[in-house]
C-alpha positions as CSV (number, residue, x, y, z in Angstrom):
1,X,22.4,66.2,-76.8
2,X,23.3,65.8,-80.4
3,X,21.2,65.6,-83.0
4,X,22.4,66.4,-86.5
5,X,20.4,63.7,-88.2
6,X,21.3,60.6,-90.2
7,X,23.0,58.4,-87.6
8,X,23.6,59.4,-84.1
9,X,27.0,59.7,-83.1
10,X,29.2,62.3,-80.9
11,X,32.2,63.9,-82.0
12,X,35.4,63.9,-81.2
13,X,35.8,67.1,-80.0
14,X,36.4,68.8,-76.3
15,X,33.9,68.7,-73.7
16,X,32.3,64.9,-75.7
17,X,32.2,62.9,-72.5
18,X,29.6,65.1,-71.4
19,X,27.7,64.4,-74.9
20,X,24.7,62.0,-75.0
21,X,22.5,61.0,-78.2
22,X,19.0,61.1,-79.0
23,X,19.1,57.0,-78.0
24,X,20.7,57.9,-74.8
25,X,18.0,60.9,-73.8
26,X,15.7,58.0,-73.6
27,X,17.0,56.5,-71.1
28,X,17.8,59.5,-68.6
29,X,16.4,58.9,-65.2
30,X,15.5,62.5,-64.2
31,X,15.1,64.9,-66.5
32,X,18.3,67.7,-66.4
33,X,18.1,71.8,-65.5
34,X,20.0,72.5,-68.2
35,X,20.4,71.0,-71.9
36,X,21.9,72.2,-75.2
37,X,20.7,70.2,-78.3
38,X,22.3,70.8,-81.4
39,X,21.1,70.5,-84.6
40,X,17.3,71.5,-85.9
41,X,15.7,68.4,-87.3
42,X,12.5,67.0,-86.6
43,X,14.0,64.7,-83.8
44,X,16.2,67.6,-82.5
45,X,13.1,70.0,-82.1
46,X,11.2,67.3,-80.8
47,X,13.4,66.7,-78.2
48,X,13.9,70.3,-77.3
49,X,10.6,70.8,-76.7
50,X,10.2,68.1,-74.3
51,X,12.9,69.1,-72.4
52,X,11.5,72.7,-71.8
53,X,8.1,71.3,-71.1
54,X,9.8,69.0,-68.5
55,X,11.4,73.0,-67.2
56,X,14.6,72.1,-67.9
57,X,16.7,75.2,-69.6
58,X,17.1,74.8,-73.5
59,X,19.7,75.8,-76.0
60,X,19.0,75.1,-79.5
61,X,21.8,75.4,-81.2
62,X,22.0,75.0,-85.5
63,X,23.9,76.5,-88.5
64,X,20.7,77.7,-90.6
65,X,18.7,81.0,-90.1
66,X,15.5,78.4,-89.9
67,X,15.1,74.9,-88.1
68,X,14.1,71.9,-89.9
69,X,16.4,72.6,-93.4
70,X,13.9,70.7,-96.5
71,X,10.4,71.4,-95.0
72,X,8.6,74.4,-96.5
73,X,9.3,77.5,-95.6
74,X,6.2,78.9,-93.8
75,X,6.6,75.4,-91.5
76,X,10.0,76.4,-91.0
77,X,9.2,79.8,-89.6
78,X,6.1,78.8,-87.6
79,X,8.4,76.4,-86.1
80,X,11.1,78.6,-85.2
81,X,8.6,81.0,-83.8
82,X,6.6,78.4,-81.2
83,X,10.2,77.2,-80.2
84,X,11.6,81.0,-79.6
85,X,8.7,81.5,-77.0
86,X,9.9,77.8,-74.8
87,X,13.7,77.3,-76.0
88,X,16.8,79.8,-76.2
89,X,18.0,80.0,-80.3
90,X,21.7,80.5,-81.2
């Protein structure tokens, strides 16, 4: 999944037919053993989580040393912390 924020799109880059978007996520009918989400927005995050609490095997994946680039910074390291203990960061 890829979620970088704004609109969702994939791009065109190797390995993209195997891409879905947030919209798409929605309408999986099982949930999948393995996932890599990238980006670390609020709707990235969120779908991260639900993933790992569904036990599927999460890579969060985005360019920042924090998650969730604009909130403060405390919320932003709380975050990153709850998600290091369900989701693998890179």
């Amino acid at each position: 999944m890829i979620a970088t924020g704004g609109r969702a799109f994939i791009p065109d880059i190797p390995g993209s037919e195997h891409a879905i978007t947030s919209d798409e996520t929605l309408e999986l009918d099982e949930c999948p053993k393995r996932v890599c989400v990238v980006g670390s927005g609020f709707i990235a995050l969120e779908f991260a989580g639900v993933f790992a609490a569904f036990g599927a095997h999460v890579d969060l994946v985005y360019r920042q040393e924090l998650p969730l680039r604009g909130f403060d910074e405390e919320v932003r390291a709380f975050s990153q912390s709850q998600l290091s203990e369900k989701v693998r960061l890179k």
